[in-house]
VOGU-3710 file (C-alpha; in Angstrom, 3 decimals, decimal comma):
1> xxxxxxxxxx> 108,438/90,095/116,175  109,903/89,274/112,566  108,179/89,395/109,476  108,772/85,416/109,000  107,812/84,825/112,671  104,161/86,356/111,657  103,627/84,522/108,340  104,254/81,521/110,018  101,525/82,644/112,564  99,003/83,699/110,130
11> xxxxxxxxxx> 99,846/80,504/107,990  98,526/78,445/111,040  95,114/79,783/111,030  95,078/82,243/113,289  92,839/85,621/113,611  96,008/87,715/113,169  96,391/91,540/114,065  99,484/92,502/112,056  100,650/96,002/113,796  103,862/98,272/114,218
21> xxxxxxxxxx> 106,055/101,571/112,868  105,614/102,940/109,429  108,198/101,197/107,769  108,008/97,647/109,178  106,609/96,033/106,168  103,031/95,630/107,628  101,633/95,573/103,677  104,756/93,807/102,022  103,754/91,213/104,415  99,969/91,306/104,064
31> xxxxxxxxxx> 100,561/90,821/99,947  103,065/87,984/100,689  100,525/86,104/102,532  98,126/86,976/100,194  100,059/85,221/97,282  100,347/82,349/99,392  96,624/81,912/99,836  96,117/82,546/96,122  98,459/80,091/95,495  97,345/77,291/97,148
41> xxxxxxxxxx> 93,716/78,144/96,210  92,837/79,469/99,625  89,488/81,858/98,651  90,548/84,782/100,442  88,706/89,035/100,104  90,992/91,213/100,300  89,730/94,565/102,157  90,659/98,298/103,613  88,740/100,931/105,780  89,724/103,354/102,849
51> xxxxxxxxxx> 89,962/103,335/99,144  93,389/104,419/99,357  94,849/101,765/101,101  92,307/98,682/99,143  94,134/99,876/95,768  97,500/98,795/97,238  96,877/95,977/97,348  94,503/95,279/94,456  91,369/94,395/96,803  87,843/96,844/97,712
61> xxxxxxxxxx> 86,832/98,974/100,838  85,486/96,697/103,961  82,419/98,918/103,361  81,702/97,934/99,726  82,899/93,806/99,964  80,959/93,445/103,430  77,375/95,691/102,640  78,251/98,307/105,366  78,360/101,159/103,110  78,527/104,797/104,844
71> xxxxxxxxxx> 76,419/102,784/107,766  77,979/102,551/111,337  75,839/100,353/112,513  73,580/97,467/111,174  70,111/96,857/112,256  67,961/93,564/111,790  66,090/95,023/109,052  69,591/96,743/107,412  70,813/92,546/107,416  67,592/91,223/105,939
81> xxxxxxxxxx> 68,154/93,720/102,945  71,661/92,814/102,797  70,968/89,190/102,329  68,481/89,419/99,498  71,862/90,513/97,395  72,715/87,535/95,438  76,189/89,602/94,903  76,632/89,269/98,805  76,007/85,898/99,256  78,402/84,928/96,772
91> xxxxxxxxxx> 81,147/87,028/98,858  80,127/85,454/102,200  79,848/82,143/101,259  83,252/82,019/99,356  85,043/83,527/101,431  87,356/81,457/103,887  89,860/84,314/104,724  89,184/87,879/105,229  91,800/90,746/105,270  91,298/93,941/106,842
101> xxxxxxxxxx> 94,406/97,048/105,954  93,997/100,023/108,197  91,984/98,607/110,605  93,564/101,934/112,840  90,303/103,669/110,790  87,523/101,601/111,452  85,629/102,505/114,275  84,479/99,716/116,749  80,837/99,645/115,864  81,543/99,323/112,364
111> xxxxxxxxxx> 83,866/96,129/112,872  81,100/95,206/115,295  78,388/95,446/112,430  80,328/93,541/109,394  81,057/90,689/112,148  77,198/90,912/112,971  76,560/90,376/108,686  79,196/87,460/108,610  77,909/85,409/111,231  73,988/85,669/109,820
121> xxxxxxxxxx> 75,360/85,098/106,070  77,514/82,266/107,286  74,433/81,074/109,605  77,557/80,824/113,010  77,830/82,792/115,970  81,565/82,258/116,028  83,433/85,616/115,534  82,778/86,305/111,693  81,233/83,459/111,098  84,529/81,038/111,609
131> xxxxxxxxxx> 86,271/83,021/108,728  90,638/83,215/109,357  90,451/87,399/110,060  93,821/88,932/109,654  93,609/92,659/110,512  96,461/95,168/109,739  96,920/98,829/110,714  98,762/101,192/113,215  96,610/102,852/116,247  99,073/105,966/116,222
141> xxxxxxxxxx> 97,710/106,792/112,637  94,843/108,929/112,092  92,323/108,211/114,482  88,762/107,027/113,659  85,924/109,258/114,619  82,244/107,635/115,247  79,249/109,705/114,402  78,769/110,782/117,811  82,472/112,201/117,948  83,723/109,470/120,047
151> xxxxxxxxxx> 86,793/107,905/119,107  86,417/103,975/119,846  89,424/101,626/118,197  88,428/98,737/116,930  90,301/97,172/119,824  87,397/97,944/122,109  84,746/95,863/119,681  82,347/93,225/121,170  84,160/90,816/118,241  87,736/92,111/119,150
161> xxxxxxxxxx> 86,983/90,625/122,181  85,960/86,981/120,914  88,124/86,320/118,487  90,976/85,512/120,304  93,487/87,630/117,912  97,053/86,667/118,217  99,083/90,035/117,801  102,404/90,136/115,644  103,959/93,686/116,461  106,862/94,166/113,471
171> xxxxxxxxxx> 109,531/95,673/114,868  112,021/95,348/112,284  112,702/98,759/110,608  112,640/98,291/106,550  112,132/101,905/105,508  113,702/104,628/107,614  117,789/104,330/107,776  117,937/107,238/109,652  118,263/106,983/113,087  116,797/110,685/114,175
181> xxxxxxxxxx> 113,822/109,857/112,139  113,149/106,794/113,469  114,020/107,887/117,108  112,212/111,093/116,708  109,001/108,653/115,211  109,391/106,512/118,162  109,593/109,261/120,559  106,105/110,688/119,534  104,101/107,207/119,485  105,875/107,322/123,247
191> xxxxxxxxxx> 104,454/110,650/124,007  107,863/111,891/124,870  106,841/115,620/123,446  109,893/117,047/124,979  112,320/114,822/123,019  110,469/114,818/120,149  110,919/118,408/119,803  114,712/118,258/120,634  115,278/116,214/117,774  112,795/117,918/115,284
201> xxxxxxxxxx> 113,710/121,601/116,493  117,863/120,532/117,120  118,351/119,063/113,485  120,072/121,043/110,641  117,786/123,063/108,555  118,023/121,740/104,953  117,910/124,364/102,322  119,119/122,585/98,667  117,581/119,624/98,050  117,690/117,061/95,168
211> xxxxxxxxxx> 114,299/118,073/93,433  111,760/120,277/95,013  110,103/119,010/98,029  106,516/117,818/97,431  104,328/119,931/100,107  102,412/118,402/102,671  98,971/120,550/104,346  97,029/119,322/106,655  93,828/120,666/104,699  92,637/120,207/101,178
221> xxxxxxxxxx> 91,468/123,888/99,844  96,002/124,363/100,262  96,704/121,542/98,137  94,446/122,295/95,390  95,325/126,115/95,237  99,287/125,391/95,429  99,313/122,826/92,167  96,926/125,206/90,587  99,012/127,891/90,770  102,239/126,105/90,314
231> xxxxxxxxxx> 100,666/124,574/87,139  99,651/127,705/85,905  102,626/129,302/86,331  104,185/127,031/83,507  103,593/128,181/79,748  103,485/125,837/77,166  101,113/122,969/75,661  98,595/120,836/77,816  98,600/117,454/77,527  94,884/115,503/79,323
241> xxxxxxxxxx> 94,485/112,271/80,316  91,019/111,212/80,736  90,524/107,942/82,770  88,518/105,086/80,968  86,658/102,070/82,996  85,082/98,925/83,147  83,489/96,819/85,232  80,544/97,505/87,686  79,182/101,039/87,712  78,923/101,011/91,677
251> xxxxxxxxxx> 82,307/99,495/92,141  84,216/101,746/89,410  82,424/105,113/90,825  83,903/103,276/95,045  87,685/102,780/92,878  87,429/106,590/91,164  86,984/107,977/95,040  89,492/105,755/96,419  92,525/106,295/93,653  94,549/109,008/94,023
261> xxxxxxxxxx> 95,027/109,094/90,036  92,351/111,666/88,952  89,952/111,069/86,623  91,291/114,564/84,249  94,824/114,519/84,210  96,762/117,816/82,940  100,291/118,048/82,001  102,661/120,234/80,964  106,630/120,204/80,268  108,513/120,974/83,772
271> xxxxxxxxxx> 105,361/119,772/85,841  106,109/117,950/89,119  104,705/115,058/89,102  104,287/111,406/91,828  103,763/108,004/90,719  100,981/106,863/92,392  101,967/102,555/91,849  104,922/100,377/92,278  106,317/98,999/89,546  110,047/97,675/90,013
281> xxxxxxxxxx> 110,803/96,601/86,635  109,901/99,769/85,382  111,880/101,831/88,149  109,502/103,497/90,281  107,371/102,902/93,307  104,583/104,613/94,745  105,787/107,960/96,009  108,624/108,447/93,777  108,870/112,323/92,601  109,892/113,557/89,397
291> xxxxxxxxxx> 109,058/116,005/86,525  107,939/115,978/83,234  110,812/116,781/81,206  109,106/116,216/77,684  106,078/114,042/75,922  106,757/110,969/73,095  105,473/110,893/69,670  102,444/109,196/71,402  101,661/111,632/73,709  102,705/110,194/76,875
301> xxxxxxxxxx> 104,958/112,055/79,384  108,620/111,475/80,391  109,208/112,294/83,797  113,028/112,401/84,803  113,010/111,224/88,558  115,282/112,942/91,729  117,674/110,080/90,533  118,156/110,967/87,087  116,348/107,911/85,740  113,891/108,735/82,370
311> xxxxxxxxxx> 110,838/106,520/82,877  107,764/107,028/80,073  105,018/106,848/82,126  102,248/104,621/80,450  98,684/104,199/81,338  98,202/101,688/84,457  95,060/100,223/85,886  93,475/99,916/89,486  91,050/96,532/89,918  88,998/95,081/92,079
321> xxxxxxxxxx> 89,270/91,536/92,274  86,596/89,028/93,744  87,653/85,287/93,317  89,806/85,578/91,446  87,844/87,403/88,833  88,115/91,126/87,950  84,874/92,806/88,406  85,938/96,580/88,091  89,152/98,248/86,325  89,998/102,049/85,820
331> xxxxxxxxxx> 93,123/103,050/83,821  94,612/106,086/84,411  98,448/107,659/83,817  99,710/106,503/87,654  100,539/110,052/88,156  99,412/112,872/89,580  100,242/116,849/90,670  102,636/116,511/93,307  103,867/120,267/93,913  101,135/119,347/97,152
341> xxxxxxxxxx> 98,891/116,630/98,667  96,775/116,331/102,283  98,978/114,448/105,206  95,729/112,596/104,559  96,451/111,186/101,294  99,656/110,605/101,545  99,240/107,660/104,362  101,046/104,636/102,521  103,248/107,100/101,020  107,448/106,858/100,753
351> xxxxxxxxxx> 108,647/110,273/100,391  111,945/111,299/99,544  111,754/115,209/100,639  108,927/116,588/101,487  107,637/120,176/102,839  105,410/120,027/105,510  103,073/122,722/106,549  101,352/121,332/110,184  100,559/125,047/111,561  96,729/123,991/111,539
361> xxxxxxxxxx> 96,723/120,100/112,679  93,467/119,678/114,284  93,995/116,235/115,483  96,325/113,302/117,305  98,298/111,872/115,060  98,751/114,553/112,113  102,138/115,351/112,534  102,808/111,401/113,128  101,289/110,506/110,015  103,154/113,410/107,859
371> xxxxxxxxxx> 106,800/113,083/109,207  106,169/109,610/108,901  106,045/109,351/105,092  109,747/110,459/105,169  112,633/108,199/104,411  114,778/110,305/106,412  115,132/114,070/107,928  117,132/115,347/105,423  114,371/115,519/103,107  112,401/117,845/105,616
381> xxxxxxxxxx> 111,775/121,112/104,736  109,680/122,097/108,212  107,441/124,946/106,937  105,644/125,465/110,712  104,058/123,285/113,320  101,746/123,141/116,477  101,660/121,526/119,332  99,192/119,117/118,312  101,655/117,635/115,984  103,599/115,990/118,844
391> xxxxxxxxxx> 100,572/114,143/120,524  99,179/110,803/119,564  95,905/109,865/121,134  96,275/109,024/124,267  93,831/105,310/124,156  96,256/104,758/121,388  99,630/104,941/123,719  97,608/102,964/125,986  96,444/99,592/124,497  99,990/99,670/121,928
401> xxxxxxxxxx> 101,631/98,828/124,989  99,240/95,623/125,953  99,761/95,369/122,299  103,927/94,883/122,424  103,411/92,597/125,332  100,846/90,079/124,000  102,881/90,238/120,727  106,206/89,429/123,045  104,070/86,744/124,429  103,183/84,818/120,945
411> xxxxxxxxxx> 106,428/84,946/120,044  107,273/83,193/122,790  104,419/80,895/122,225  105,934/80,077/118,753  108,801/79,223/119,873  107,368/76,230/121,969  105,318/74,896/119,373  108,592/75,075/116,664  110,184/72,780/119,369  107,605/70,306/119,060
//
């Protein structure tokens, strides 16, 4: 399905579940609808299952918006608490439109529980409360793991199963242009190990590279000792950024642990460095490596990017909005360290070489995630893998193929009412 097929889908009202390859625009699309709703006064809360992914697109976790907190599940007395919050009534009864990003992290008890608090706040037993629920994410990311251990999609929820979700699968390809990435990508969600290892294993091994490759480990005790070290290793002055907020204390301490900017920043001359925002005018995006190559007469550092381009990198800030209004803002340098991060943290990411350490993935969907965040294989620098790299969970192959075929089947379905 096409990006502008799904807009128009989501545009008619549907409860939308927005899914596909990295790369296929799943949150370009997500924001555009999002300005559309904005402007035509639509009240819409915009939501992830992680901090990471809310700050993308300027919105809070589903945990923090809906009550759910670190819960899994919601009892009758958790609810009655819930709705003695004046806060939360104000978000429930505003809100005509929710949006869910990385709904592939959710587990299906918790997107049982929030639907459970939308339908007693909105006083409706229809699926979360009658609100237009437009859920985005890919299965074949990292999985989500209950409590118990058990991993249980959110496709296999009580609501899932009411809310008679139209799936849009985007299979237009807007970020990969190379065609061994994306057929090696395609070949693990498949489960074709074999193949997948042909191409990884059978491509050229790529020794000079543009800039030096930001590292990728599976764990985060590497990542912190690497830009340590690396940082260490550099003589010269220190330059710290503190972050500054405002706004609700609970809400500010949710954005802190959600933003990859840290809250002390240190710099030096010749530190590598990633932008952690997109800003187009400017001439950077989220992901976009560089180093600091020297500091203005106001402190502020001027990173020189893979490309060559000089970009003074000025102070940026993270919100969370709620009707419109902000209620919480941090400000922070959008950089941080970027000789390493976690496969983790980098989900979201666009990375233009990368070295990637996945000797110790401990779970489906690791090695997916990580070789993912490439725009192509000639930025991989391969450090070691495992096995488990290559698998995906296997309930995850499963339902994305009833997933392609009820997306085939609303496309069809469009079609027919377009011809009306």
């Amino acid at each position: 399905m096409t990006q502008e097929e799904a807009l128009k889908i989501m545009k008619m009202g549907y409860n939308v579940f927005l899914t596909g390859p990295p790369g296929s625009g799943k949150t370009f699309l997500l924001n555009k609808y999002i300005d559309y709703l904005k402007e035509n006064d639509k009240s819409v809360a915009v939501t992830a299952s992680t901090g990471i992914a809310a700050t993308h697109m300027n919105g809070t976790t589903l945990h923090s918006w809906s009550g759910l907190g670190i819960k899994e599940t919601l009892t009758k007395k958790d609810i009655q608490k819930l709705m003695k919050k004046s806060y939360l009534k104000k978000h429930y009864k505003n809100t005509k439109i929710l949006i869910i990003d990385e709904i592939s992290m959710l587990t299906a008890a918790q997107f049982d529980a929030v639907d459970r608090a939308c339908q007693q706040f909105k006083v409706s037993f229809m699926p979360f409360g009658g609100m237009q629920v437009i859920c985005s994410g890919d299965l074949f990311q990292l999985p989500p793991i209950s409590k118990s251990g058990e991993v249980k999609f959110v496709v296999e929820s009580k609501a899932w199963k009411n809310m008679d979700m139209k799936v849009c699968y985007l299979e237009e390809q807007h970020r990969h242009k190379d065609k061994n990435l994306f057929d090696l990508l395609n070949h693990i969600r498949n489960n074709s190990v074999e193949e997948s290892k042909k191409i990884l294993m059978g491509r050229p091994q790529q020794d000079n590279f543009l800039e030096i490759p930001t590292k990728l480990y599976t764990h985060n005790i590497d990542v912190d000792t690497v830009n340590s070290i690396e940082l260490e290793k550099i003589t010269g002055e220190e330059f710290i950024y503190h972050m500054t907020a405002t706004g609700k204390r609970d809400v500010i301490n949710a954005l802190k642990k959600s933003c990859l900017a840290p809250e002390r920043l240190v710099l030096k001359k010749g530190a590598r460095v990633m932008f952690l925002k997109n800003n187009f005018e400017v001439g950077y995006v989220n992901g976009t490596q560089g180093k600091v190559i020297d500091f203005d007469t106001e402190g502020l550092p001027i990173v020189e990017t893979i490309y060559g381009r000089k970009i003074t990198a000025k102070l940026a800030g993270w919100t969370v909005d709620e009707e419109g209004k902000i209620i919480a803002r941090i400000n922070q340098l959008p950089l941080r360290l970027a000789w390493a991060i976690t496969v983790h943290k980098s989900q979201g990411m666009n990375l233009d070489a990368a070295e990637i350490d996945l000797s110790k993935c401990f779970v489906e969907g690791m090695g997916y995630v990580a070789l993912s965040r490439l725009r192509s294989l000639a930025g991989l620098k391969l450090v070691a893998i495992n096995d488990m790299a290559f698998y995906v969970n296997e309930k995850a192959f499963n339902v994305d193929k009833q997933l392609r075929e009820a997306s085939k089947g609303m496309a069809k379905e469009l079609k027919k009412i377009s011809l009306i």
